[in-house]
PyMOL Python script that loads the backbone (N, CA, C, O; Angstrom):
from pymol import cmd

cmd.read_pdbstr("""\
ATOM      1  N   UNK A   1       0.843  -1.171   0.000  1.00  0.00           N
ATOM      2  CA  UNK A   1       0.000   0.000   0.000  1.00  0.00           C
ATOM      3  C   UNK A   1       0.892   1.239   0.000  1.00  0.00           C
ATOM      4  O   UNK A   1       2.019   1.340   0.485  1.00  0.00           O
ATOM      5  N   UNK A   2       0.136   2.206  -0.667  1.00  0.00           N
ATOM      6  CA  UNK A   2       1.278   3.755  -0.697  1.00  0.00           C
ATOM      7  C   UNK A   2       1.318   4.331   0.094  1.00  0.00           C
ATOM      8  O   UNK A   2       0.165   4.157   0.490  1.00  0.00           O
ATOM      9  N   UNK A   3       1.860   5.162   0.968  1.00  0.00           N
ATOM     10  CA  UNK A   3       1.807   5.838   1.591  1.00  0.00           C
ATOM     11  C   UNK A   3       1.571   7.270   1.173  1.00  0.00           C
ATOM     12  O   UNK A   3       2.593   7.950   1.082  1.00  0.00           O
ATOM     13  N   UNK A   4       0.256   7.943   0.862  1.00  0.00           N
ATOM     14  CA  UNK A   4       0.333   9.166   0.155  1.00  0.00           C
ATOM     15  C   UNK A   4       0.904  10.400   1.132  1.00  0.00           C
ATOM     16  O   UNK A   4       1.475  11.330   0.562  1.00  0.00           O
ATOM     17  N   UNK A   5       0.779  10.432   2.462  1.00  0.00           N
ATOM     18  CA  UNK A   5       1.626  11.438   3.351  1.00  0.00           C
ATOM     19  C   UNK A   5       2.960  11.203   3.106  1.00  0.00           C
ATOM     20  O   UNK A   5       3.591  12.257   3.196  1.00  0.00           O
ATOM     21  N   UNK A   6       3.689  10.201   2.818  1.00  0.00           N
ATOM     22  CA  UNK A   6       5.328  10.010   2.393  1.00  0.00           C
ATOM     23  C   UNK A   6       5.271  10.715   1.171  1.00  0.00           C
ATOM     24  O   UNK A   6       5.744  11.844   1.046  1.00  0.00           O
ATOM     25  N   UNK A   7       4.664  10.042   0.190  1.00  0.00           N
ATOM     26  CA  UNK A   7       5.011  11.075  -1.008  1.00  0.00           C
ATOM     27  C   UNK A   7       5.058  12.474  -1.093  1.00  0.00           C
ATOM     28  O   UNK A   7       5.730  13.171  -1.853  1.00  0.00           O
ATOM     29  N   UNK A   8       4.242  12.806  -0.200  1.00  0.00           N
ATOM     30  CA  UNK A   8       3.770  14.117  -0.231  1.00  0.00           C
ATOM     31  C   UNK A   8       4.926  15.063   0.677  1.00  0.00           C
ATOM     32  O   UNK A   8       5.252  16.229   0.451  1.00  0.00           O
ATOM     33  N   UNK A   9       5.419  14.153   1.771  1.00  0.00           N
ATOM     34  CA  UNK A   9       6.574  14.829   2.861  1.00  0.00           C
ATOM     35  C   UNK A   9       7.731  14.409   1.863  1.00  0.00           C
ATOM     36  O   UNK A   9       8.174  15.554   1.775  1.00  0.00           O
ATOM     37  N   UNK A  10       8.466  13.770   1.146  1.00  0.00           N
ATOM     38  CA  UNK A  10       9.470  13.747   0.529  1.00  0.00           C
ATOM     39  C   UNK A  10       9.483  14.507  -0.558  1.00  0.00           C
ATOM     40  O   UNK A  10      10.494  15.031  -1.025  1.00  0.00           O
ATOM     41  N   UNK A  11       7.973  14.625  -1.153  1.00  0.00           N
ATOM     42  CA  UNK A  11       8.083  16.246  -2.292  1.00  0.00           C
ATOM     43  C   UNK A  11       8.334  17.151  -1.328  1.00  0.00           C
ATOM     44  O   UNK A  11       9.541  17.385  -1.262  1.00  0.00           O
ATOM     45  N   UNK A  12       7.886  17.569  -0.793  1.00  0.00           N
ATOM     46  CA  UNK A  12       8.046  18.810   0.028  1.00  0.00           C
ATOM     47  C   UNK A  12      10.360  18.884   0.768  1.00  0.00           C
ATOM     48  O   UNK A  12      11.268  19.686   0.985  1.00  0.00           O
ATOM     49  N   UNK A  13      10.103  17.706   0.797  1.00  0.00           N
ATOM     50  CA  UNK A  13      11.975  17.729   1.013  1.00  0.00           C
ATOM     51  C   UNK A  13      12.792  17.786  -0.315  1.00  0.00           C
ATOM     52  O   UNK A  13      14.022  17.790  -0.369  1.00  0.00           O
ATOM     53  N   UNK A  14      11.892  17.831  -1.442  1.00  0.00           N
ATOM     54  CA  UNK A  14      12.683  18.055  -2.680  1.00  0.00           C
ATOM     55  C   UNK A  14      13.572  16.532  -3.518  1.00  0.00           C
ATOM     56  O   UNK A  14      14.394  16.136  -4.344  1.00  0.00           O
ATOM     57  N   UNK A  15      12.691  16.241  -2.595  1.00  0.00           N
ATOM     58  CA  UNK A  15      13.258  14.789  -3.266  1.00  0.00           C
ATOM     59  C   UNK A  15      12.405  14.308  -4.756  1.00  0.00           C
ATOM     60  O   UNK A  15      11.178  14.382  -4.828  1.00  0.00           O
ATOM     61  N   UNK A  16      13.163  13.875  -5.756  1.00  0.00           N
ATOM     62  CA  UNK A  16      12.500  13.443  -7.646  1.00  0.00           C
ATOM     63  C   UNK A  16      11.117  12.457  -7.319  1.00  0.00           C
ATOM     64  O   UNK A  16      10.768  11.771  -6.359  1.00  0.00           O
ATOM     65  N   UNK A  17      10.643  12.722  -8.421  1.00  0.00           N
ATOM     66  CA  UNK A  17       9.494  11.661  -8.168  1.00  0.00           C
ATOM     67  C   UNK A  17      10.148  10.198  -8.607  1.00  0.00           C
ATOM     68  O   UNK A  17       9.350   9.275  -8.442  1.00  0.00           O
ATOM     69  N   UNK A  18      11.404   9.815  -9.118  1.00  0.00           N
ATOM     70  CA  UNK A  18      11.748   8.652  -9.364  1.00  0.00           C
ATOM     71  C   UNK A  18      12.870   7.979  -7.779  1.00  0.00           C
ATOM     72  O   UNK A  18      13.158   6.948  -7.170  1.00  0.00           O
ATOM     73  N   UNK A  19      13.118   9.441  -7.806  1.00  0.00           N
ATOM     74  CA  UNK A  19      13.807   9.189  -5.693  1.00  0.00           C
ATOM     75  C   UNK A  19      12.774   8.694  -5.065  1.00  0.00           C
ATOM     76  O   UNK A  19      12.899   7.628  -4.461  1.00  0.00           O
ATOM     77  N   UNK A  20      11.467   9.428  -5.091  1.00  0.00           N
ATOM     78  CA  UNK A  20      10.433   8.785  -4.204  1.00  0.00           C
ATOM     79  C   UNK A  20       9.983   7.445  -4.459  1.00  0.00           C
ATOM     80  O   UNK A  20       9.834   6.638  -3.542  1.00  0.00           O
ATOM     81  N   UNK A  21       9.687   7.081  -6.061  1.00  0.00           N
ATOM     82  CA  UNK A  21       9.476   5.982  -6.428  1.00  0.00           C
ATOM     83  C   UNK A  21      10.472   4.578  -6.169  1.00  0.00           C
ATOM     84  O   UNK A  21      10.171   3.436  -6.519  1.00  0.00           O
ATOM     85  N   UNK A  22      11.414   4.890  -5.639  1.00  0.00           N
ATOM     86  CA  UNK A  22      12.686   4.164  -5.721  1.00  0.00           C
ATOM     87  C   UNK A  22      12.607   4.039  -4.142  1.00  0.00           C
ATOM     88  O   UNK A  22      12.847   2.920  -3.689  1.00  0.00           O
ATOM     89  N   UNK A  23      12.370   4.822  -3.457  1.00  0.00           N
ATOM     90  CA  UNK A  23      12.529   4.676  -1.511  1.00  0.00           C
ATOM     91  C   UNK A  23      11.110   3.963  -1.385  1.00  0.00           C
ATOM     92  O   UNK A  23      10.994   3.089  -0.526  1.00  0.00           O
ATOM     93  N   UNK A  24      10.210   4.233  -2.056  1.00  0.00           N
ATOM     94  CA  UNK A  24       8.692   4.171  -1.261  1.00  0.00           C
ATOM     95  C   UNK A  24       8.558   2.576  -2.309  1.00  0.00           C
ATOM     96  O   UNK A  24       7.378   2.267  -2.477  1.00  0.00           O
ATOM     97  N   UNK A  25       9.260   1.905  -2.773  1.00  0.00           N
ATOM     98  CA  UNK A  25       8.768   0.439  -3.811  1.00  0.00           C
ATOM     99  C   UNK A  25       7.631   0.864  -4.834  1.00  0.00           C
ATOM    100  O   UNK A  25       6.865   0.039  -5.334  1.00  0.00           O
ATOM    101  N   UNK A  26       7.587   2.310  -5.117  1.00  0.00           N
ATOM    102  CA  UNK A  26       6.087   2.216  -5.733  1.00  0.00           C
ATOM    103  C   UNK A  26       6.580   2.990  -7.340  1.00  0.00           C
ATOM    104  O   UNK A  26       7.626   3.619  -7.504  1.00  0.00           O
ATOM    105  N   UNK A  27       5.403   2.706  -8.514  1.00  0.00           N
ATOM    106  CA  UNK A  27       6.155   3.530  -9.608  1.00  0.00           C
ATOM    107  C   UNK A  27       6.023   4.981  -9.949  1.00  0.00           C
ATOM    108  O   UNK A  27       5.210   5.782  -9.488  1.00  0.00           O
ATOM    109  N   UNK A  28       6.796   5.144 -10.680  1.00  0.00           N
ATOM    110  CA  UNK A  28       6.824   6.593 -10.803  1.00  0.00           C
ATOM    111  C   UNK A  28       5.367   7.506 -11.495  1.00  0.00           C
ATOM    112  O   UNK A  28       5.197   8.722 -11.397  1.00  0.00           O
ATOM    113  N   UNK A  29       4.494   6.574 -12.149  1.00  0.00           N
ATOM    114  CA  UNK A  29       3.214   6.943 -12.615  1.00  0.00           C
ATOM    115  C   UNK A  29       2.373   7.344 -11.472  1.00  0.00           C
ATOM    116  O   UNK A  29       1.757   8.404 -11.367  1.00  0.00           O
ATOM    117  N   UNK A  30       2.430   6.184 -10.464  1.00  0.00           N
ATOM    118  CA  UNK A  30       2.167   6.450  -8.813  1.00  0.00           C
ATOM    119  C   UNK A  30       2.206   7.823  -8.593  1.00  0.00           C
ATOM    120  O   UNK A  30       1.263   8.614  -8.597  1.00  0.00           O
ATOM    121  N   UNK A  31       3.659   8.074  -8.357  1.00  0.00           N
ATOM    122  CA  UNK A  31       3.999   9.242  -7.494  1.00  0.00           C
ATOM    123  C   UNK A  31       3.293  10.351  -8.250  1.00  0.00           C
ATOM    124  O   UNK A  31       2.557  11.120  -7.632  1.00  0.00           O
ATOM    125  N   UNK A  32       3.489  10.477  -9.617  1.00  0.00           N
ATOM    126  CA  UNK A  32       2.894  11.625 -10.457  1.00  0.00           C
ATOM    127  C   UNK A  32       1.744  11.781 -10.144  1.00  0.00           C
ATOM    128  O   UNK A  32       1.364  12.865  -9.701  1.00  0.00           O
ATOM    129  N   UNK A  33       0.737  10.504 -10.336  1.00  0.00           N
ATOM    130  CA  UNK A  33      -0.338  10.813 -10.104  1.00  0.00           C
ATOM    131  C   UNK A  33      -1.178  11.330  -8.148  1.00  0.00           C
ATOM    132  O   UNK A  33      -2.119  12.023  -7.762  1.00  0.00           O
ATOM    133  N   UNK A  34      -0.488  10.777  -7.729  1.00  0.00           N
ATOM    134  CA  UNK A  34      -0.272  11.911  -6.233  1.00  0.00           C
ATOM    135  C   UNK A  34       0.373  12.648  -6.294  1.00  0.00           C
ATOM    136  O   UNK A  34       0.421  12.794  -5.072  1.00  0.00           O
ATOM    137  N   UNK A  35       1.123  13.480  -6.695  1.00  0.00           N
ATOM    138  CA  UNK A  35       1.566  14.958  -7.174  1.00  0.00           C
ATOM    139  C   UNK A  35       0.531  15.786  -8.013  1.00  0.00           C
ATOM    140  O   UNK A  35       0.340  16.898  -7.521  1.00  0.00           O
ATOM    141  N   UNK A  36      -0.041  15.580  -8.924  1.00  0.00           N
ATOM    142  CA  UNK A  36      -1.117  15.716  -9.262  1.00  0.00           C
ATOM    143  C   UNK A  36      -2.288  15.916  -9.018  1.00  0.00           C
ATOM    144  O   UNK A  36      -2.890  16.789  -9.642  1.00  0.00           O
ATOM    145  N   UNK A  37      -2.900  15.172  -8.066  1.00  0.00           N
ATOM    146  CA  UNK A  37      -3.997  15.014  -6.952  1.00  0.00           C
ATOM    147  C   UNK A  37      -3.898  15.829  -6.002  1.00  0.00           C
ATOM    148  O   UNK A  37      -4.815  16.430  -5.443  1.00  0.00           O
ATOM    149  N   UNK A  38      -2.543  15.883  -5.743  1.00  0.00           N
ATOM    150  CA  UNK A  38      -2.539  16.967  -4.488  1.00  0.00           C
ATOM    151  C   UNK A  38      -2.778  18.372  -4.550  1.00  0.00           C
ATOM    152  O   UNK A  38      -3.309  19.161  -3.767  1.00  0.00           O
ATOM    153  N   UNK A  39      -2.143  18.514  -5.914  1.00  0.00           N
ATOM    154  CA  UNK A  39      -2.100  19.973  -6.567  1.00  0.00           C
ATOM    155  C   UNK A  39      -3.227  20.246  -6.939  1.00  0.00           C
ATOM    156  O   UNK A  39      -3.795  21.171  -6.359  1.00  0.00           O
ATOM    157  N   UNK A  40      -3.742  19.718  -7.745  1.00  0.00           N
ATOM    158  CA  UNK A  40      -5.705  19.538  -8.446  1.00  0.00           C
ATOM    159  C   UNK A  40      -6.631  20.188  -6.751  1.00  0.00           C
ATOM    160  O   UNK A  40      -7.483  21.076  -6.734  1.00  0.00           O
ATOM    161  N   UNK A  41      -6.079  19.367  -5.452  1.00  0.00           N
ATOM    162  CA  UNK A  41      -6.747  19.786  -4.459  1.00  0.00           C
ATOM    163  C   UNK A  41      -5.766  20.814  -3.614  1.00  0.00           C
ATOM    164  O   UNK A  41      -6.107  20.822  -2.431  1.00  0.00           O
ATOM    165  N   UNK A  42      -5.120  21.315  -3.770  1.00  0.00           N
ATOM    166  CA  UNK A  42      -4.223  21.818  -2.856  1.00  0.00           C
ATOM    167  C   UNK A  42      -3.913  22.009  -2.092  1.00  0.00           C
ATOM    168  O   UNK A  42      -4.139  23.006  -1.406  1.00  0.00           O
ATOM    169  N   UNK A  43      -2.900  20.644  -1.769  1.00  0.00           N
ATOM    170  CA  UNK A  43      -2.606  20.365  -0.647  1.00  0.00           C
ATOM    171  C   UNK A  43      -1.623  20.072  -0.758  1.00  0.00           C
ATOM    172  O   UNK A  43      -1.378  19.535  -1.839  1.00  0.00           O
ATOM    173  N   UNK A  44      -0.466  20.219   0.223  1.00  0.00           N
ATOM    174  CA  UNK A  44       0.534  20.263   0.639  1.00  0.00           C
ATOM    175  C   UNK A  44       1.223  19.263   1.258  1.00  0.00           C
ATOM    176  O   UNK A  44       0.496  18.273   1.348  1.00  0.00           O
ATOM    177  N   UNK A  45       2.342  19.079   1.740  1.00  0.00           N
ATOM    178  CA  UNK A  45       2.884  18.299   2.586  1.00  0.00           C
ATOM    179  C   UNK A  45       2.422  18.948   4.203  1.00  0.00           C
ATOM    180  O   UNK A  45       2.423  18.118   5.112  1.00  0.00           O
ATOM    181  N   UNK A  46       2.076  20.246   4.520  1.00  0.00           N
ATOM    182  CA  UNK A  46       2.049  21.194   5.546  1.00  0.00           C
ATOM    183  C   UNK A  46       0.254  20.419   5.833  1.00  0.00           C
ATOM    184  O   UNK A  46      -0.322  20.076   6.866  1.00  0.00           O
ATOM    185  N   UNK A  47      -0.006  20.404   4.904  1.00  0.00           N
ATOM    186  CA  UNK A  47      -1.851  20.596   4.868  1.00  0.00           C
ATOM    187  C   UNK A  47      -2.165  18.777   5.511  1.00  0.00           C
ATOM    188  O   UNK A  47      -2.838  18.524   6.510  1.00  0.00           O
ATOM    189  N   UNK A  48      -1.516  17.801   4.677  1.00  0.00           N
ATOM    190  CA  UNK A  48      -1.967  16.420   5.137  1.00  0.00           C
ATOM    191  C   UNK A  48      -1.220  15.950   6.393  1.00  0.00           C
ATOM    192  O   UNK A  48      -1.542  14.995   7.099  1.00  0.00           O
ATOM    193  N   UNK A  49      -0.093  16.834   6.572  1.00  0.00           N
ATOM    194  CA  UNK A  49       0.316  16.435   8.415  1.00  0.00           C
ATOM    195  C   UNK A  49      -1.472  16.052   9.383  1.00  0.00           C
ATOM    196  O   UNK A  49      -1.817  15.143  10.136  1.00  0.00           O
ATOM    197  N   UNK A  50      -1.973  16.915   8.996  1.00  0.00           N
ATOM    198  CA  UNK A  50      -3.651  17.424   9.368  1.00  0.00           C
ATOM    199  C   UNK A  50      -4.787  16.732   9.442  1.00  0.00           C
ATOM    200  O   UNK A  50      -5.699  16.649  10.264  1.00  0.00           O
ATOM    201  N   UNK A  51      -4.435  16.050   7.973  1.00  0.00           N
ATOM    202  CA  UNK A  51      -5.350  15.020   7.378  1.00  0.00           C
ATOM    203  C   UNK A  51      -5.110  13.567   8.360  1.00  0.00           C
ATOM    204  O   UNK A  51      -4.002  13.311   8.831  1.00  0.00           O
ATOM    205  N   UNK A  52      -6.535  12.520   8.620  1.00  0.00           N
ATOM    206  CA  UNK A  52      -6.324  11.590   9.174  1.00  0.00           C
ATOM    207  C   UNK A  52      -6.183  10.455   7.835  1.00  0.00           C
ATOM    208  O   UNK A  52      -6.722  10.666   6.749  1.00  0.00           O
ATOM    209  N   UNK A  53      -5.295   9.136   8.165  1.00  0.00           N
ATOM    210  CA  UNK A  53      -5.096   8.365   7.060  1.00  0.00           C
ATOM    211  C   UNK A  53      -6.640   8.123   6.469  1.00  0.00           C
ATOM    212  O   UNK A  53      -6.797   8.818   5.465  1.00  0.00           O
ATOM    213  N   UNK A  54      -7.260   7.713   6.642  1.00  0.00           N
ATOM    214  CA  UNK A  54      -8.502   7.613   5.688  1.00  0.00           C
ATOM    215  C   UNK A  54      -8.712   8.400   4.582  1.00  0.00           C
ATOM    216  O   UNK A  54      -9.040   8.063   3.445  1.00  0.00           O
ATOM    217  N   UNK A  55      -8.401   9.899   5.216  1.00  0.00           N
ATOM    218  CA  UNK A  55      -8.844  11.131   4.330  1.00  0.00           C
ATOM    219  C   UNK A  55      -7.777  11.110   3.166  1.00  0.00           C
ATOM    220  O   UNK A  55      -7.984  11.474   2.008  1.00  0.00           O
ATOM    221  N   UNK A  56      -6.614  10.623   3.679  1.00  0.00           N
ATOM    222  CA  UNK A  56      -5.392  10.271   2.493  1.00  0.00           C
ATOM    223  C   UNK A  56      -5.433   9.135   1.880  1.00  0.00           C
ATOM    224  O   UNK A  56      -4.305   8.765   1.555  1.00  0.00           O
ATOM    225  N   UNK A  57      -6.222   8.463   1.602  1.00  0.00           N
ATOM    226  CA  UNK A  57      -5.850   7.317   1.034  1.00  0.00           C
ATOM    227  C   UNK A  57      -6.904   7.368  -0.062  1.00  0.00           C
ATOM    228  O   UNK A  57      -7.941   6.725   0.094  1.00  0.00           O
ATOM    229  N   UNK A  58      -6.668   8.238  -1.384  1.00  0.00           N
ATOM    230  CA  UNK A  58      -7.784   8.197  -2.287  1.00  0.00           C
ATOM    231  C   UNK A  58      -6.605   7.241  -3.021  1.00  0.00           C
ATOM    232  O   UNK A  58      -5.630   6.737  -2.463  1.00  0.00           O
ATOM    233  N   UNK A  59      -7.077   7.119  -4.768  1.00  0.00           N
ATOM    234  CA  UNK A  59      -6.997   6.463  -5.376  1.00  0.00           C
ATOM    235  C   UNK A  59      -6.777   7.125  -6.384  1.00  0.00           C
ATOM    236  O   UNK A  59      -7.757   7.116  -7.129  1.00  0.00           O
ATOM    237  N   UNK A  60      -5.578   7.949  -6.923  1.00  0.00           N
ATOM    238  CA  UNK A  60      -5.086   8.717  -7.775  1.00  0.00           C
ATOM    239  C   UNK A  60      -5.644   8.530  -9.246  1.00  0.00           C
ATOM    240  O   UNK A  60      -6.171   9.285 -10.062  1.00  0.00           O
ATOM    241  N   UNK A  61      -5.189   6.784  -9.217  1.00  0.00           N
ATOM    242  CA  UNK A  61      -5.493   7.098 -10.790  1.00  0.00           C
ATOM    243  C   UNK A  61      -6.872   6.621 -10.978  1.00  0.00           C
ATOM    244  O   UNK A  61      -6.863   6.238 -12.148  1.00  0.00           O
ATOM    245  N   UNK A  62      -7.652   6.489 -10.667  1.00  0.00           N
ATOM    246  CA  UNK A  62      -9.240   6.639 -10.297  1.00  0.00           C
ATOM    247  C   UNK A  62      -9.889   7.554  -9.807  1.00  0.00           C
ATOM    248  O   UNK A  62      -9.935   7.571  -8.577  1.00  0.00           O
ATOM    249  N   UNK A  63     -10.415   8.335 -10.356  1.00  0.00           N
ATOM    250  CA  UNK A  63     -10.434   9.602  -9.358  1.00  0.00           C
ATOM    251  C   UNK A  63     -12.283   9.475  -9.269  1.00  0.00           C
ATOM    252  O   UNK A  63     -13.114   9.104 -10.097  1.00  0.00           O
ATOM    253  N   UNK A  64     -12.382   9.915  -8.028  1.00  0.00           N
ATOM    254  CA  UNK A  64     -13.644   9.755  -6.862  1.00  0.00           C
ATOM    255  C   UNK A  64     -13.478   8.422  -6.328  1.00  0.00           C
ATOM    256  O   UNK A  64     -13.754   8.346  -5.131  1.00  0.00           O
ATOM    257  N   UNK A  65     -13.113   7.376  -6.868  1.00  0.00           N
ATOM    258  CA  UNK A  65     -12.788   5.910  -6.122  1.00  0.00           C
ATOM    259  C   UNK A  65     -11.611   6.508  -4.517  1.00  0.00           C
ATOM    260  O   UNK A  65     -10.919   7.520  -4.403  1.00  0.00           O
ATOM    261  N   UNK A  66     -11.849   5.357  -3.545  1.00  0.00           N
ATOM    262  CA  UNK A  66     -11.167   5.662  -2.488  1.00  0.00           C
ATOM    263  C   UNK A  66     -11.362   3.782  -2.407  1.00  0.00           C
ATOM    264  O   UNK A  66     -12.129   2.922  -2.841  1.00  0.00           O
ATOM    265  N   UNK A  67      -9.799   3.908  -1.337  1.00  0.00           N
ATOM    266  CA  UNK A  67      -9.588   2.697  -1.148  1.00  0.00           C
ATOM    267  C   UNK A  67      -9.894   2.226   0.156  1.00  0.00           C
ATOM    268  O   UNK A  67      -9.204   2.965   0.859  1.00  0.00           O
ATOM    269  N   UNK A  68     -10.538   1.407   0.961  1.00  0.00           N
ATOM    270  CA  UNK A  68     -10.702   0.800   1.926  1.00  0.00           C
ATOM    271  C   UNK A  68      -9.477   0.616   3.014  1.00  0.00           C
ATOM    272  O   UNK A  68      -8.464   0.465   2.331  1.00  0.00           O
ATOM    273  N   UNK A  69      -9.198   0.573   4.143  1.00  0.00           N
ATOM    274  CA  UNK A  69      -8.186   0.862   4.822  1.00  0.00           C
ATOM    275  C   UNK A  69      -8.490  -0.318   6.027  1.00  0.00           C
ATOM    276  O   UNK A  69      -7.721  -0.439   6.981  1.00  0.00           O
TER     277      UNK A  69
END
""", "prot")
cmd.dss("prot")
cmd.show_as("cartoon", "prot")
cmd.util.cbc("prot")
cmd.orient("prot")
């Protein structure tokens, strides 16, 4: 499972989306598409500290789908 608060705290540290894809086991279409999502809603690495995991765990490349936890 992804961790979308990691992706989101390692963009915010400036780390590549293929760095993230490479630390987090996940692919780089992944990460884009939560980079993407986040921005579309704007939100931050600052903003989902906030958020409880449920509220983070949509489903990027499905969008309105959410995943069960």
């Amino acid at each position: 499972m992804v961790d979308y608060k990691q992706i989101l705290r390692l963009r915010a540290e400036g780390v590549s989306q293929r760095g993230i894809a490479d630390v987090l086991g996940c692919s780089r279409n992944t990460v884009a598409a939560v980079f993407a999502a986040a921005t579309a809603a704007g939100v931050g690495f600052g903003r989902t500290s906030l958020l409880t995991r449920s509220a983070t765990c949509c489903c990027p490349n499905r969008p309105g789908r959410t995943r069960t936890v």
